[in-house]
C-alpha positions as CSV (number, residue, x, y, z in Angstrom):
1,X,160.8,-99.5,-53.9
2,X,159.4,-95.6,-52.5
3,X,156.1,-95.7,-51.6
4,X,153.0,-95.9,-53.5
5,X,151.8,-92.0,-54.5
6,X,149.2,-91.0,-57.2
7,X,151.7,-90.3,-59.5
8,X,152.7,-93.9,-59.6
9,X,149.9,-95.9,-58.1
10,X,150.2,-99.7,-57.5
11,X,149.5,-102.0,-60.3
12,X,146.2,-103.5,-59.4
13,X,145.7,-105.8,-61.8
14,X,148.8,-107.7,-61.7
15,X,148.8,-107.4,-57.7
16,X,145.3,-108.7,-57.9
17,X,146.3,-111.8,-60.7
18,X,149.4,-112.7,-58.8
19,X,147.2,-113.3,-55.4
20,X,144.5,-115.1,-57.1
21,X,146.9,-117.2,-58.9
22,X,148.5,-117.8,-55.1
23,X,145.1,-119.1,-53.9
24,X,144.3,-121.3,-56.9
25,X,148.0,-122.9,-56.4
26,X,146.6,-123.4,-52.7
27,X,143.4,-125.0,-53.5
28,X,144.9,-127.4,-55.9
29,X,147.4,-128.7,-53.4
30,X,145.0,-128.9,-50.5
31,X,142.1,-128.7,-48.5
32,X,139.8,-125.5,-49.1
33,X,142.3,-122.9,-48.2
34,X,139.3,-120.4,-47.0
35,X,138.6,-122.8,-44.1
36,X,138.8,-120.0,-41.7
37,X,137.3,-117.4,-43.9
38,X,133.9,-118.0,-42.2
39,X,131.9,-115.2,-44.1
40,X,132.5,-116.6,-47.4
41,X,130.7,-120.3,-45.7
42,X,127.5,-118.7,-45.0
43,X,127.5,-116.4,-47.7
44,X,124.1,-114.9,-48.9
45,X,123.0,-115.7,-45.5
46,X,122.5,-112.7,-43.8
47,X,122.1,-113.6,-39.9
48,X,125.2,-115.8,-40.4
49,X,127.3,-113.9,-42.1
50,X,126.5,-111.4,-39.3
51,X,126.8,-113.3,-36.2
52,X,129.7,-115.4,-37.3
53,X,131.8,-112.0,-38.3
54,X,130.6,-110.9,-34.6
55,X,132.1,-114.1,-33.0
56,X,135.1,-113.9,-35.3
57,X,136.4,-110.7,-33.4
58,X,139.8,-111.0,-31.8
59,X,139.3,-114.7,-32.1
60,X,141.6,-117.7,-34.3
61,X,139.7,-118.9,-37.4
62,X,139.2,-122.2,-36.1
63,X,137.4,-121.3,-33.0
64,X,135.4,-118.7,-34.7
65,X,134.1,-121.6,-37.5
66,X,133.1,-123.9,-34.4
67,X,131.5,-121.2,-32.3
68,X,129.9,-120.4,-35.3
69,X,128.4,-123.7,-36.1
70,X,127.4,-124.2,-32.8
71,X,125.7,-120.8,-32.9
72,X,123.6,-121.3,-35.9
73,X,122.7,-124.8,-35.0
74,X,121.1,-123.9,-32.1
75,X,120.0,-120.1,-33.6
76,X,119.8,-120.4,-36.9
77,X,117.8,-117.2,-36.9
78,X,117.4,-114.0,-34.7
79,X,114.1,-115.0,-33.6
80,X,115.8,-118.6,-32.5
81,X,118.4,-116.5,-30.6
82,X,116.2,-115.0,-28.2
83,X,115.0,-118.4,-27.0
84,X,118.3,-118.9,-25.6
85,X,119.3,-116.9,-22.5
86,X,122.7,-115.0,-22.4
87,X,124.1,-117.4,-20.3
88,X,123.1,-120.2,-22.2
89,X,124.3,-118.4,-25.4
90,X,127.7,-117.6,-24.0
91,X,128.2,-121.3,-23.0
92,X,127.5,-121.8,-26.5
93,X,129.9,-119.4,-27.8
94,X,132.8,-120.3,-25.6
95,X,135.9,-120.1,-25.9
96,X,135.4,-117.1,-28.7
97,X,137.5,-114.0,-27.8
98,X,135.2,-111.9,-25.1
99,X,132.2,-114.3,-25.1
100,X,130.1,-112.7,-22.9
101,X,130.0,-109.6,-24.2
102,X,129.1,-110.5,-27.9
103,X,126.6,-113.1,-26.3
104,X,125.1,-110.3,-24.8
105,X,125.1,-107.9,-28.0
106,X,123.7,-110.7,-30.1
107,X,121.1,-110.7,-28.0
108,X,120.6,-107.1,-28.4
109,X,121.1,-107.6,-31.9
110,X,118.3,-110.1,-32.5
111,X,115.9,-107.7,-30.4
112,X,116.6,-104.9,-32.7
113,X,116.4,-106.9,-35.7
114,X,112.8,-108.6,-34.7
115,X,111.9,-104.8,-33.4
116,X,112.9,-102.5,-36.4
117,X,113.1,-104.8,-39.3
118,X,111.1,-107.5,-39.3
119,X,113.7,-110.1,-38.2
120,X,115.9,-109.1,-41.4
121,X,119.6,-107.9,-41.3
122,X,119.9,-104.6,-43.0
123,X,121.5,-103.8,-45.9
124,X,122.8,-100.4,-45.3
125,X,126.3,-99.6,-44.0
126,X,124.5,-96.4,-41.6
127,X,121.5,-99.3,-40.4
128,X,124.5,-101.6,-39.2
129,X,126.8,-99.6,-37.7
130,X,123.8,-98.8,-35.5
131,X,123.9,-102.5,-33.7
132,X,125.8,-103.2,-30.8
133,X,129.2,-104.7,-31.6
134,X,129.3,-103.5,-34.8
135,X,132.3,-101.8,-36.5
136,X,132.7,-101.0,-40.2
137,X,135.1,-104.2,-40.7
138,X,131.7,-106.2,-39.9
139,X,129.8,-104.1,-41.5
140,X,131.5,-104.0,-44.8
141,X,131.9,-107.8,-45.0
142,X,127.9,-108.3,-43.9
143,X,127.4,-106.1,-47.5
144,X,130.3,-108.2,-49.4
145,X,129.0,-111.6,-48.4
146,X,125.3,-111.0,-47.7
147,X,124.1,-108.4,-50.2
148,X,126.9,-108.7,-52.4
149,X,127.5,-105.0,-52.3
150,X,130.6,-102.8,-53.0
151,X,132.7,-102.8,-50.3
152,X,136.5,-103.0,-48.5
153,X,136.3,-105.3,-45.5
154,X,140.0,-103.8,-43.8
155,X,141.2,-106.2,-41.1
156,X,144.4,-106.4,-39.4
157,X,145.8,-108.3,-42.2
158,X,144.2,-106.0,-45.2
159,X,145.8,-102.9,-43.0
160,X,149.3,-104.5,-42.4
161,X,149.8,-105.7,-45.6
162,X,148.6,-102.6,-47.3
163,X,151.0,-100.7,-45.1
164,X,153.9,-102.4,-45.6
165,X,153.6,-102.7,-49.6
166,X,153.0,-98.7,-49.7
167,X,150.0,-98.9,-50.7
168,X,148.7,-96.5,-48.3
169,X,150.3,-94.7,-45.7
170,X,147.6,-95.2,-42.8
171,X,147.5,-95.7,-38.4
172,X,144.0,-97.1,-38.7
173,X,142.1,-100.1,-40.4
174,X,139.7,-96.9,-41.3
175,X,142.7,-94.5,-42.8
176,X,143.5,-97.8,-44.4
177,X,139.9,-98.9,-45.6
178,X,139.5,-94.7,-46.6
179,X,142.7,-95.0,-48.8
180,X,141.9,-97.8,-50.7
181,X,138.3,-96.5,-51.7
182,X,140.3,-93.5,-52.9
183,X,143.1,-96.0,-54.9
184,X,141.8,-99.3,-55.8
185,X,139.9,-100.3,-59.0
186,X,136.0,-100.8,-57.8
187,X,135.7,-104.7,-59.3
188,X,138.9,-105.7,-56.7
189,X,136.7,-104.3,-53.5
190,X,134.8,-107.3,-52.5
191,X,137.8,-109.6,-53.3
192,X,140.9,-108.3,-51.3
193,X,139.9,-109.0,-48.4
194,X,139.5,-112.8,-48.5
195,X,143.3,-112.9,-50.7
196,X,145.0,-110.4,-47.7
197,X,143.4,-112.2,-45.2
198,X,144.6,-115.5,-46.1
199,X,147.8,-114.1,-47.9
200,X,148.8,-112.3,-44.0
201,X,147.8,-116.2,-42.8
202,X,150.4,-117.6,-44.8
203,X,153.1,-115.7,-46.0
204,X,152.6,-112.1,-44.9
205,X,152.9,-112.5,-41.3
206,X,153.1,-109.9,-38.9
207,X,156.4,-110.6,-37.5
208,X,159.6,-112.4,-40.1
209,X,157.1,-112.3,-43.5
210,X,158.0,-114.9,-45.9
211,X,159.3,-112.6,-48.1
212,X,161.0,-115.4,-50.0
213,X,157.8,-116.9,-51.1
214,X,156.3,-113.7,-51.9
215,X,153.7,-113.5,-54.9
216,X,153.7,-109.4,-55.5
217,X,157.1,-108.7,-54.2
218,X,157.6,-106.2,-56.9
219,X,154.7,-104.4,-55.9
220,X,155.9,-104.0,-52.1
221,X,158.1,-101.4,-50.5
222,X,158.2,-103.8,-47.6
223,X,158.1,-100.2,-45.3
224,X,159.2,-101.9,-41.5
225,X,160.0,-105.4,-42.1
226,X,163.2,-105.8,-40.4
227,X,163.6,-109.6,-40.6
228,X,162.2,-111.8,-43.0
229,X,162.2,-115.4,-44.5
């Protein structure tokens, strides 16, 4: 299959069916499938949602649900998190990918949050790219699974996979994210994140995909995969 150009753009709604009908086939043989999805736990919650997307950074899904627990147990708001010093918070955090360094810019965080708004998370995309440690990947999910807003959360598995179906041709999660605004149907932006991420979990992986097992394989150029299952 070429890749994906304006003049014969992917098939959204049967992309989009086929992965939601993948997830429902794993929630009916299972346990909650989203286990390591760790926004969609605390959704509506704004401090959690941010801080636990914070913690999740270059860290595995289960340690990022733990640390995150811990987190909010003990700072269940940003107020809460500046009882704690740094090194109490990074003990806390631990073993989460680069712990000091997102204790100390929770910490910075909460300041900012207490100083400029009241204690509140914003809900702007400009207001949160402003606080340390945050990216637009953060960002975007803090408005998906906090405010509820319009967005495309683009992780490593939401670029990859968009890459190799020829989607979009893109080096960056942002080229990526960018593309997708331009292509994809504005009711599937809050939702392809949480398929791709756990779809590049399962069966999408970076290295020999399951290509077998694949759900939209008529929807993907599969541009790079050299070996596959």
């Amino acid at each position: 299959m070429k890749r994906q150009d304006q003049a014969n753009p992917p098939e959204w709604d049967s992309i989009m069916a086929a992965l939601g009908q993948w997830r429902r086939g794993l929630e009916q043989d299972g346990p909650d499938p989203a286990v390591g999805l760790v926004a969609e736990k605390y959704r509506r919650d704004p401090w959690a949602v941010l801080a636990s997307t914070i913690l999740s950074l270059r860290t595995k899904d289960e340690v990022t649900l733990a640390a995150s627990k811990a987190l909010l147990a003990a700072a269940p708001s940003p107020a809460a998190l500046l009882g704690l010093s740094e090194d109490a918070l990074a003990r806390l955090i631990y073993p989460a990918g680069f712990y000091r360094t997102k204790a100390s810019n929770l910490r910075k965080i909460a300041g900012l949050l207490l100083a400029q708004y009241e204690g509140a998370v914003p809900k702007t995309m400009e207001a949160l790219l402003a606080l340390p440690g945050v990216g637009r990947k953060t960002a975007n999910l803090v408005l998906i699974e906090a405010f509820d807003q319009d967005g495309i959360c683009v992780d490593t598995h939401v670029h990859r996979i968009s890459n190799r179906a020829g989607w979009v041709s893109a080096k960056s999660p942002e080229e990526t994210e960018a593309g997708l605004r331009r292509l994809l149907p504005r009711v599937y932006w809050k939702g392809i994140n949480a398929l791709l991420v756990l779809y590049g979990q399962r069966v999408c992986r970076p290295l020999s995909p399951f290509c077998s097992q694949c759900a939209i394989h008529p929807h993907c150029a599969r541009q790079g995969v050299r070996r596959s299952r």
